[in-house]
Every structure is written in structure tokens, then in C-alpha cells.
N, C-alpha and C positions, 0 to 999 in steps of 0.2 A: 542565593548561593552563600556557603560562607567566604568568612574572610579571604582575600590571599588566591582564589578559586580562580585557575588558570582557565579563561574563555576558550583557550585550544585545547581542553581535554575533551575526548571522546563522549564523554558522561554529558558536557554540557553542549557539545555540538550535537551532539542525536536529538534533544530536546527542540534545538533550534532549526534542525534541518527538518524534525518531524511537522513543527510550527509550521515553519515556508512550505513544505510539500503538500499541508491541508488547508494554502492560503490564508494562515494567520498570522497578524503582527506578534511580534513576543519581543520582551527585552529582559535581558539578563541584571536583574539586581545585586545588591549585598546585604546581609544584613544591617549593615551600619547605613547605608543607602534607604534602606525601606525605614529603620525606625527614627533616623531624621525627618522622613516624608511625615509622620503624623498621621493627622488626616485628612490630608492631601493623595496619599496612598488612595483612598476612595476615590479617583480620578483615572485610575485603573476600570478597566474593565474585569478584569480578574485575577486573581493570584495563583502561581502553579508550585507548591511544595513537592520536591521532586524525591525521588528514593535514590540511595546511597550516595548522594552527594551530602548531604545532613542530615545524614543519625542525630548527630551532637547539636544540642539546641539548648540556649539560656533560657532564665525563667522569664527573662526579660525580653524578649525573642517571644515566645511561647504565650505571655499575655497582650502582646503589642499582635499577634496574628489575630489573637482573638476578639480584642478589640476591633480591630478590622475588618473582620467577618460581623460581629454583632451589629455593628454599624451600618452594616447592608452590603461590604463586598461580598463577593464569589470566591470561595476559595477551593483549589481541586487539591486536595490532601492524599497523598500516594507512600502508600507500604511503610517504612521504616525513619520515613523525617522525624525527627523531632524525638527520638525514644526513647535516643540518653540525655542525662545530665552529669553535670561533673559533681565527685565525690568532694571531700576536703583535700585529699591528695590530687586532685586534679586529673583522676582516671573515670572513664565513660562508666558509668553503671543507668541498669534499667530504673527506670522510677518506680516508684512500687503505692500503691498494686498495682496499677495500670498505666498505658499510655495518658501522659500529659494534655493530649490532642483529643482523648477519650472523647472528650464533651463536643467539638467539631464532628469529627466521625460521627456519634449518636451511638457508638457499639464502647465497649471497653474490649483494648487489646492490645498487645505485647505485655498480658501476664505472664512476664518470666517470672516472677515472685511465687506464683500457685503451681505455675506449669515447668517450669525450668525448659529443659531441651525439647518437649512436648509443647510449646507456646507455640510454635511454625510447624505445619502440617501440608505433607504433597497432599494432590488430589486433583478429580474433576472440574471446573469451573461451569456452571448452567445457567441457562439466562432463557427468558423467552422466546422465540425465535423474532419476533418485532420486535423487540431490544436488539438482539445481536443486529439485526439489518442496520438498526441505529448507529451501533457501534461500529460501524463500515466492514465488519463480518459477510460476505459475499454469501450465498448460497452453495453447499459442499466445505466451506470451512466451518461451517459447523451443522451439527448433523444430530437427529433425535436423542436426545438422550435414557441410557437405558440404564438403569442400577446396575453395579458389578455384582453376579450371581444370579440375577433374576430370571428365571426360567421364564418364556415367552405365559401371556395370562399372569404372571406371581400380580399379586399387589402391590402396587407402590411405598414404601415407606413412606409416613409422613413429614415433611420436614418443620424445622421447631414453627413458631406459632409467627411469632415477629417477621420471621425470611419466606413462608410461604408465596409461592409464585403464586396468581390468580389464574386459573383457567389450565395450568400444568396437565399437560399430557403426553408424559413416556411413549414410545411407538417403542414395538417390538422387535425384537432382532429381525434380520433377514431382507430386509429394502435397507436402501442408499438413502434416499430423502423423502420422500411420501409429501413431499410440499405440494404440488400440485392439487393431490389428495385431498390433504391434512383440512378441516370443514372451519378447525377453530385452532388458534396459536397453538405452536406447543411447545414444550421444556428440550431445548436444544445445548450442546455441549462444545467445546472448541475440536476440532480435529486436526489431523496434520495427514501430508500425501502420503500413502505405504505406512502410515504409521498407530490410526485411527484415534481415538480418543486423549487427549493431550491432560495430562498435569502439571500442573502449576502449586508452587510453594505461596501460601497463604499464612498472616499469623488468626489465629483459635481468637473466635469473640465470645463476646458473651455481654444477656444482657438483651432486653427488645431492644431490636430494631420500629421506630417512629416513623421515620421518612417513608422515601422511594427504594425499594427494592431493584438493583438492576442485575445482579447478578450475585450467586449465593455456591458455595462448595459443603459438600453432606459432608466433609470434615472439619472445615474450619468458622463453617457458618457465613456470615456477611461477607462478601467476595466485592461489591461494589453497591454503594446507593448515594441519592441526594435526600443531606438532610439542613434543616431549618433551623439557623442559629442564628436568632435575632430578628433582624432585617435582612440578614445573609443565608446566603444557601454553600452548604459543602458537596463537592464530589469524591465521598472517600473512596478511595480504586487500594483494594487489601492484594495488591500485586505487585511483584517486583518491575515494574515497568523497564526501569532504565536498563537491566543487568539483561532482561528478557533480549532489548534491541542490541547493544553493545556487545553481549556474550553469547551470546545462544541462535544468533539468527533469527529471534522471532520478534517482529517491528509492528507486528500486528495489534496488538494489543494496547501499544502508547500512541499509536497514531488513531485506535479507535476512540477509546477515553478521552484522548483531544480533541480529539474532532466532536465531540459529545457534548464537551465544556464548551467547548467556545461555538457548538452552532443551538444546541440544545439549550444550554444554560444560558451564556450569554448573548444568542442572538446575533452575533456580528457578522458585518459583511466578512466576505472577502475573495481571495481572488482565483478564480476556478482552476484546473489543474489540469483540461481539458484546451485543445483549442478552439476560440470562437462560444468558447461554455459547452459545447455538442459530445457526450459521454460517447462509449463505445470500448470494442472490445481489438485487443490485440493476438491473432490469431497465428500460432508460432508451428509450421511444418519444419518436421523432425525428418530427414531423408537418409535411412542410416547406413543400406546397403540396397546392392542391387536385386536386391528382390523386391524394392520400391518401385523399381522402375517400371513393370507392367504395369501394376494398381495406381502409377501416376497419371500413365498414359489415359487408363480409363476411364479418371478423374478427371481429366483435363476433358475429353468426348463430352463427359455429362456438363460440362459448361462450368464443374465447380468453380476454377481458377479464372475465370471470368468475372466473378465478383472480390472481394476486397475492395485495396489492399492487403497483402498475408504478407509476414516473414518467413524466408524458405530456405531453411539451414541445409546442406549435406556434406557426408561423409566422404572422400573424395578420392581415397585411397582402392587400391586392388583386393585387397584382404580386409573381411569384417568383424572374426571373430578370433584368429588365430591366426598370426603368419605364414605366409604361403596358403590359404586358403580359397584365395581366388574370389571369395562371397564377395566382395567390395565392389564400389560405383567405378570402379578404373576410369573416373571421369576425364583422365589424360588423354585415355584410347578410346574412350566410348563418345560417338559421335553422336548417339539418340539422346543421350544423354546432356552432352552439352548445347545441344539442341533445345532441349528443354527450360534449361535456366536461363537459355539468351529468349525464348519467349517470356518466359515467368518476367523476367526483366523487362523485358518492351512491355510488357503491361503492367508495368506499376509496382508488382512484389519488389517487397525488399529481400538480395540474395546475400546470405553469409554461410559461415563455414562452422560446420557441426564438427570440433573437436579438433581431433588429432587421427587423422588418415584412413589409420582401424579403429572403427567402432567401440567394439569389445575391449580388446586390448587394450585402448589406452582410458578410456571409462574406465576398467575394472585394476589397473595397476599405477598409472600414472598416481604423482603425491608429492607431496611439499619437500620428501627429501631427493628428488632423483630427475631434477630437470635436465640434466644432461641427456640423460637418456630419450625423456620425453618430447624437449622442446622443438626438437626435426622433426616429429609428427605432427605438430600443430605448425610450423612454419610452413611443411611443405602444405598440408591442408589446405591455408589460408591462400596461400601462391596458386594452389591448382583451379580456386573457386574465381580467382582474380583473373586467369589467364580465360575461364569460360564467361566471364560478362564482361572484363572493361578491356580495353584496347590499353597498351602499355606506357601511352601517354596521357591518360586522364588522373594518375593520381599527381600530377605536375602541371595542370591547370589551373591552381591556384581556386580550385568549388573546393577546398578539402572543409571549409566552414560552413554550416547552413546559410542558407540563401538569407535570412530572418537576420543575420548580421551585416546587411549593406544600409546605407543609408536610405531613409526612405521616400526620398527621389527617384532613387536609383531601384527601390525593392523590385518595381515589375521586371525592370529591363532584367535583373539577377535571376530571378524567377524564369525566367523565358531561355537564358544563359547556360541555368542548370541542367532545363528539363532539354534543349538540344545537344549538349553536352550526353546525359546520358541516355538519349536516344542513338545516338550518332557512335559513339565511343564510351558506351557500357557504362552501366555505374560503379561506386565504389563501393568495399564488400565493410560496412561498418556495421556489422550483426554478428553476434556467436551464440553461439548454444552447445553446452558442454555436452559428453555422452554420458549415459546413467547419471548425469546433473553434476559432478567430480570435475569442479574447479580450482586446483591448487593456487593459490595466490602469484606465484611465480606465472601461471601463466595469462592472469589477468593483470599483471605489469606488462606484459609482453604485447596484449593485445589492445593496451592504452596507447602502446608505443606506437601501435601501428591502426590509429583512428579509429579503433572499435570503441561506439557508442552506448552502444545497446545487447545487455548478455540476458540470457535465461538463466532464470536464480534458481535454486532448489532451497533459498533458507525466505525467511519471511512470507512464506506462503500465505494469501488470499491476498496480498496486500498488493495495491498499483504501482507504477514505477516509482523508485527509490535508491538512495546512495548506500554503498556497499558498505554496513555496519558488520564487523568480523573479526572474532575474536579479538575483543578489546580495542577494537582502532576501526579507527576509518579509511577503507583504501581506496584507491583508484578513485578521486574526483571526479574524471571527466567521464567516466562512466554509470551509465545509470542499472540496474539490475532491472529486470523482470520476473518477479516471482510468481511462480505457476500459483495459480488456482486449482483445486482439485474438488471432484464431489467424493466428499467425502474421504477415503484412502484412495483412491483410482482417481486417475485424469486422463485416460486414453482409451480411446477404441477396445483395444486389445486387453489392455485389463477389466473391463466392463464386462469384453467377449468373453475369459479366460473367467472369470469371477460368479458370471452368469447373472451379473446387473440386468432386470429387463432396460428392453428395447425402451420401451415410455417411460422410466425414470430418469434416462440420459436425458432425452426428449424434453423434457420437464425440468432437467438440471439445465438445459443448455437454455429455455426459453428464462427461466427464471435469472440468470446470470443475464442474459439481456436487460428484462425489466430493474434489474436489481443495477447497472450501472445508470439508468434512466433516472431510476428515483432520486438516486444518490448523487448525479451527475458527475459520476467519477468513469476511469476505465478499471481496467484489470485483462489479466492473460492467461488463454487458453494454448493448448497444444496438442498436437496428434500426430498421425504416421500416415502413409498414406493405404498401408498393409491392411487397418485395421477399419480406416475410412471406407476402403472399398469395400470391405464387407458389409461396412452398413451405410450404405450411399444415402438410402431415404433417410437416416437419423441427419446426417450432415447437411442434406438439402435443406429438410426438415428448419435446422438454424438456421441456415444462407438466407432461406425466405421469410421468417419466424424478424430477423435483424432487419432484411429491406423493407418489410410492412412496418416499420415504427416511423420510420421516412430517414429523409437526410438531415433533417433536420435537429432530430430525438438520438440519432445513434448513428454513429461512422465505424469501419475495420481501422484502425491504426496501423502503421508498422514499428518496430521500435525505433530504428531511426530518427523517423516521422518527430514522435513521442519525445525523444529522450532529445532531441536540437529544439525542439519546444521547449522543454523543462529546462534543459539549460540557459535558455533565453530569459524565460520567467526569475529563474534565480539573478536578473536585474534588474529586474523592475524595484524602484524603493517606490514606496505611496504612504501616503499620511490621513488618518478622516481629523478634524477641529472639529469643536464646535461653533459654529462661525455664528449664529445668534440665537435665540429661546427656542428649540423644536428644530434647527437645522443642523447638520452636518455637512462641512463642503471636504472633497474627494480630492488629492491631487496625486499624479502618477506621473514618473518619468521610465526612459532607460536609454539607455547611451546611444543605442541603433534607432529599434521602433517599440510600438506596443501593440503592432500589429498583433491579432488574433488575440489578444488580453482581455480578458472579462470578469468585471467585479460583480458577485451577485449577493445580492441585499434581498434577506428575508421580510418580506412584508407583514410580518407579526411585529416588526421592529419598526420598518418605514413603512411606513402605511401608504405615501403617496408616491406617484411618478417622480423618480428623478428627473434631475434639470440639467445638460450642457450648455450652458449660454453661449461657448465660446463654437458648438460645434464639432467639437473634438471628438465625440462619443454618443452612440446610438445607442437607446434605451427600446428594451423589448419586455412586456410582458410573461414570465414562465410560470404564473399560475402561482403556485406560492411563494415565489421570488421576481424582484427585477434583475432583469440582467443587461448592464451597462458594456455597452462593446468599443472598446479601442476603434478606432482609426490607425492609418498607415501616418502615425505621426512618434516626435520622442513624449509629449508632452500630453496631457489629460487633466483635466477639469467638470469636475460638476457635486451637486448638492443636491442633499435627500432628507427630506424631511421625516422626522421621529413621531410615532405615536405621540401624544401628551402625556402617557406613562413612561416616555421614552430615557434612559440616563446612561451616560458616558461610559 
């Protein structure tokens, strides 16, 4: 960072929340900080040059990175650091001809000199479909990529010589994903839900590309690769990363690149984002009016709601699309109804409140300038969904905090506390889920105020749970987001149905987002209706079974909940690795409560051998290309892992 750079602006917390949320340590430097380091800086494991925090970079800056990379650090070089320098009047000009960093990267770019306002170019971003999985790109976030104009059969344009993907192969209009299908990789593109093919501002390179190819734009050229400078390796990412998560809602992007660098490039443990390490998927019913209510009941006959956990939002109100309508759940007056949610409750679903009353109506008008009017439809909402699961003494029992925050002496007894609590007198309603996804910020203060955990997000698409980055700031702390995943532009029944997605490509989206959180050991979130569910019972079963054939062990249903008093737990955990003698690493971990369900997992390309607790603290499992070291019900953790003999700090 430079000088003076306030550790609470947005810019530099996104970086750091992005770090902790993919279980990596990170620390915030200065420039005056890193060029006293020397080269002692090589005691890093890697260095992250971030975009729009430093444009402006000395020349003195600028050969002290490079020395540092040629030296054999890692450095992940991102969009626009480093592009000015200062003039003699001490005003920011581009260098000319090219970025300063040029020789890092492996491409020359930010030729404003040749290109002027044509140097940055929107456009597609492509990458192989096994890269994007890399990039923690889910299955449906990105999707075959087709050239703009190309009539189904056209030819492929060739792309230049240097960015060539190996083994590129376009799929033609008219399928969702063909992965299933697909015999050999193929050239996939970023998409977003209802919105399909996504552009991204890139600056124009030019110049072979040497390195690693990871992803390439047919207008700006080199979009992302690792390249070889010295003893050091670069991860240039030609994307606005920071502005992406901060301004735009899409976090997708700098959590994949990170997660890239520090598990691909540098090999490092860390600490899973799962609990217990066990991936899985968070499966979010949408209940918006009473024409749910049959297709629920039916669903529930077929045994579906018998598996999970699920989150099970509804609409709560008399009217669904217009006032005085009557469509609505009158879940006041409707006794099948609350019926319903007091089962879903006694077995496990987490129950919250979808919106504000009317569906339609407050989905399609509510907005940042008119909370008056809106915030009695989400109040009474939230009260109605209260009065059908909890008894009116349980939000004054003093469980308002996860059970995961007692001492852990006391964890079981808290555990046993909660779960008769709400069995007995209902649980607490801490889930929401907007209508048509239209969360004005006013009313996600509102639902802070009143213990909600866990929302369905419509910004940051494919990405797992995450803290609300929006427009320019960080809101609501204690809440965590859930950003839908979609295949493709569709994530529902109904629009698959309405779109005329076959049957077997859902099928195949929905098996592949299983495997795809297995690999990855991550979760993410799904969502549906139950309108659209029952029309296709056998696609949904199809999952249900598709997820409990991986066992309990490979894959769990979350709820967000669940998810989000996990996460916020995790975010105390501090842990440290030394190197404590020639070829060792020793591990120490605390947090104020417990480190119950904490697991640090250590790539065995890096540790070659069993870790060690000597003290007992932590149980070591094999997962095949990783170990995974599991917390006990304690505050404190210990243990040590031996390094390859190519192995370094």
C-alpha cells in the first residue's frame, strides 16, 4: 500500500476479507515497510500488488519489486499498480511506451503512448473450462464460449499465436453447459444470472506471451497468466479486481485469482471455510405466494424435505402481486400453512422471511429512497414468519448467539440447550431472502438490527458465503451474503422450464456443482421454488440422491445460518506457521471460545508428510491430495508439518 493508506478503507479491507474468507494469512505493507525489508521481504511467501490502491509507483518502488521477484519471490501483479510515475511537476503521467511492470507481467501494457483512450478495452474474458474450476468459477458461472456473431458451425477465429488456449473448443449456441458431454476441455467465458456473457475492462497488450496462459480477452489479449522472472513467478491478473468487488458486486473474480496464487502458486496451507473441512451446498427455497402451497405439500409426500438441511424463505403476506389481490400466503390465516413451517422447523430447515409481505410489489418498487413506505412490509413480514415457528419467549433466552460461542467445557451442555430450545419453543427466524433479489440497504440495516445472519445475495454471483461489498463500502458486518449460483443466465426450475433448458442439462449442472464443491472443498448456493420443483420432481430427486451417494463425509446441505455463525467464528481464529527447524513447520491456532470444527488443510505437494500434534490437540486425516488437520473442542492448537526438501517459506 502506499504511504498514509488508511487500513479501514474499503479498497484494503475487501483484499483482506477476500484473504480470511479463502483461509489465507495476508498483511498489509507500506512501501517504506517493504523497501527497508530488503531481502528479508523473500521471507514472504508472496507479494500481492493490488489495482487502484497504487497507480502511482516510484522508480525506486518499481526496481526493489523487481528485484524481489528475480530473487525468487511470487509476485501476483493486478491491473493498473504501478502505471504512473510522477512528471517534474509532480503530476501522475503514463510511462511511455509501456507499463514499467511490463517485464513482470511478460506482456507490455498500459500503451497509453500508442493507444491513448483505446489502451482499456471492454470485452469477454475466456479461459479453459479447467482453469476456471481452478479459479473457484463453479459450474453455470461460466459457460461455453461462443464468438459474438458466429452463426452455429462458423469457424472459430484464431486467437494470436502467444494467448492460444490449447485444446479450445467453442460449443454452439442453444445448450446451457454440455459439461457432462463435453469429451475434452473446452473455452469457457464468465457469465452472470439473467444476464449471460459478462465484460470486463482489460488494458490492450501486446507482445508474445512466454508463460502460462490462464485466461485471454479477443480484445485486449492477455487477460491473466504466470510468468517467469528469474527465480520468481508473476501472476499477472489484466482485471480490475478491486473496483470489480468494491463497486460492482462482483467478488468473484479477486477471490478466484487469490485463491490461485496462494494455493496454486504458493502451495500454502490454510484454513478451510467449511466446517469440519466437509464442502457442500446451501440449498435456499423461495416460497412466494400461495400457489406454492400445493406443489409444497407434494413435495414434502415425495420425502424431498426429509433430506437436508434447506433454508426456507416465505412470502407471508395476503396479496402477492398487487394489493388486494388475495394470491398471497395469508400465512396469519392459513393454518396449512403454518403447519407447514412448524414441520420444516422441527426437522432441521432453517425458516426465514422472503421480503416484504407482497411478493411482487415490494420486489418490483421498494428502493433506497422510499423506506417509509416500504419498511411495514418487511417488518410485518419478518413478525408473521416469527409468530409461525418460535413461541414469543425464545428470542429472550439469551441462544440469540451461536451455540460455537460458549466455552468449551460448556460447548455440549450449549448444544443440547439450543437444540431443546428450539424444539420446544421454535427457532429464531435469522435468514432472508429478497424478492426478485432487490435489497435496498436500508433494509439490510434493518435486518442486522434484528439478528439476521444470513441473506441471499443477487451481486457476487458463483461465489460462497461473503461480506456485503457495495457500492464502495462495506455494510452490514454481522451479516454474511449468499450469492446465488446460476447455470448459466437461469438458476430456477421455472426458468430452465420457460427457456426450454433440457431436462439432462440441469441434471448435469446440478451433479457437476456437487462434484465441483468436493473438489474444491468449498460450498456455494442454490435456490428454487417449489412451483417449479414439482414439475420436475425427478431432476430434484435426481440431486437429493446424486449429494447423499458422495456420503457425509465428502458433502453436507448447509443452511445459511448454520454457514454464516461458522464464518463468523472462523473470523477469530488468529494462527501462525514458523519455521521451527531445517524441513519443519510448527502450526499454532487460538480463538477466544473454541476451534471447534477448524480445519487447516495442507497441500501435500508442499508437506509431503503426516502432520504431528504432540500435544493431542488436533486430529490428522488423510484427503488424498491434502492433509487435513481437525481442531478439537479446545481454544488452543498445536502441531507441525514437515516440508518437501524443495520446500521454502
Amino acid at each position: 500500500m502506499p504511504e498514509g493508506q488508511s487500513l479501514a478503507h474499503a479498497q484494503v479491507t475487501a483484499w483482506m476479507d477476500a484473504a480470511s474468507e479463502e483461509g489465507l494469512r495476508m498483511q498489509a505493507v507500506t512501501d517504506r515497510q517493504f523497501l527497508a525489508l530488503g531481502a528479508d521481504a523473500l521471507k514472504y511467501a508472496g507479494l500481492v500488488l493490488p489495482d487502484q490502491l497504487h497507480a502511482i509507483a516510484s522508480n525506486e518502488l518499481v526496481q526493489a519489486l523487481r528485484d524481489y521477484t528475480t530473487a525468487g519471490g511470487n509476485t501476483m501483479l493486478v491491473y493498473d499498480f504501478g502505471i504512473f510515475t510522477l512528471n517534474s511537476q509532480q503530476k501522475p503521467i503514463y510511462a511511455i511506451p509501456t507499463s514499467r511492470l511490463s517485464d513482470l507481467a511478460g506482456v507490455d501494457y498500459a500503451l497509453y503512448d500508442d493507444l491513448r483512450e483505446k489502451s482499456t478495452v471492454v470485452g469477454p474474458v475466456t479461459a479453459m473450462r479447467s482453469t476456471m474450476r481452478q479459479l473457484q468459477v463453479p459450474p453455470g458461472k461460466s459457460i461455453a464460449y461462443v464468438p459474438a456473431g458466429r452463426a452455429q458451425g462458423e469457424s472459430v477465429p484464431e486467437p494470436a499465436p502467444a494467448l492460444r488456449p490449447e485444446s479450445a473448443l467453442p460449443l454452439p449456441p442453444g445448450g446451457m453447459l454440455r459439461s457432462a458431454a463435453a469429451p475434452v476441455d473446452v473455452l469457457d467465458t464468465y457469465s452472470g444470472y439473467l444476464l449471460g456473457n459478462l465484460v470486463y475492462s482489460s488494458f490492450v497488450t501486446g507482445g508474445a506471451f512466454k508463460g502460462k496462459t490462464l485466461a485471454t480477452s479477443p480484445q485486449a489479449g492477455l487477460v491473466a497468466g504466470l510468468n517467469q522472472l528469474g527465480r520468481g513467478q508473476v501472476l499477472f491478473v489484466n482485471l480490475p479486481l478491486t473496483y470489480l468487488k468494491v463497486v460492482r458486486t462482483d467478488a468473484q473474480p479477486m477471490h478466484g485469482f487469490l485463491h490461485y496464487f496462494g494455493y496454486n502458486v504458493l502451495q500454502l496451507a490454510h484454513l478451510s471455510s467449511v466446517p469440519q473441512g466437509i464442502p457442500g451446498l446451501t440449498l435456499n427455497w423461495h416460497l412466494d405466494s400461495f400457489t406454492a402451497q400445493q406443489p409444497t405439500l407434494t413435495l414434502e409426500k415425495l420425502g424431498v424435505f426429509d433430506d437436508g438441511p434447506f433454508s426456507i424463505d416465505m412470502t407471508a403476506g395476503p396479496d402477492a402481486v398487487t394489493i388486494g389481490d388475495g394470491k398471497g400466503w395469508n400465512l396469519d390465516n392459513n393454518k396449512v400453512a403454518q403447519d407447514i413451517l412448524w414441520r420444516f422447523a422441527r426437522k432441521g430447515h432453517a425458516i426465514g422471511s422472503h421480503g416484504g409481505w407482497n411478493h411482487d410489489y415490494y420486489g418490483l418498487n421498494a428502493s433506497d429512497t422510499n423506506q417509509g413506505t416500504f419498511l411495514p412490509y418487511l417488518e410485518k413480514n419478518l413478525e408473521s414468519i416469527r409468530r409461525a415457528v418460535s413461541h414469543p419467549l425464545r428470542p429472550y433466552l439469551g441462544l440469540n448467539t451461536p451455540a460455537t460461542a460458549a466455552p468449551p467445557a460448556l460447548l455440549p451442555a450449549a448444544h443440547k440447550l439450543e437444540a431443546l430450545a428450539d424444539g420446544h419453543l421454535g427457532q429464531l427466524v435469522r435468514q432472508y431472502s429478497p424478492p426478485v433479489g432487490n435489497n435496498p440497504t436500508w433494509a439490510m440495516d434493518y435486518l442486522e438490527q434484528q439478528g439476521v445472519v444470513g441473506v441471499y445475495f443477487a451481486g457476487h454471483t458463483g461465489l460462497g458465503p461473503t461480506r456485503q461489498y457495495r457500492d464502495g463500502q462495506l455494510l452490514n458486518p454481522r451479516i454474511w451474503v449468499f450469492p446465488v449460483t446460476p447455470a448459466g443466465k437461469y438458476a430456477t426450475f421455472e426458468e430452465f422450464q420457460t427457456n426450454k433448458v433440457p431436462r439432462q442439462e440441469v441434471i448435469d449442472w446440478y451433479r457437476d456443482l456437487v462434484d465441483f464443491t468436493i473438489s474444491q472443498r468449498t460450498t456455494r448456493m442454490i435456490y428454487m421454488h417449489p412451483n417449479g420443483a414439482n414439475v420436475w420432481p425427478d431432476v430434484l430427486q435426481n440431486l437429493l440422491a446424486y449429494a447423499k451417494s458422495r456420503g457425509q463425509e465428502n458433502f453436507r446441505w448447509y443452511t445459511m445460518p448454520r454457514l454464516a455463525d461458522f464464518m463468523t467464528a472462523r473470523r477469530e481464529v488468529q494462527w501462525t506457521e514458523r519455521r521451527e527447524s531445517a524441513g519443519v513447520s510448527g502450526f499454532e491456532a487460538s480463538h477466544p471460545a473454541s476451534l471447534n470444527e477448524m480445519v487447516w488443510l495442507l497441500p501435500k505437494t508442499r508437506y509431503a508428510y503426516l502432520p504431528v500434534s504432540a500435544d493431542g490437540s488436533a486430529t490428522v486425516l488423510d484427503r488424498g491430495t491434502h492433509w487435513a488437520v481437525r481442531a478439537g473442542n479446545t481454544r488452543q492448537v498445536r502441531f507441525t508439518a514437515r516440508l518437501r526438501l524443495d520446500g521454502t517459506d
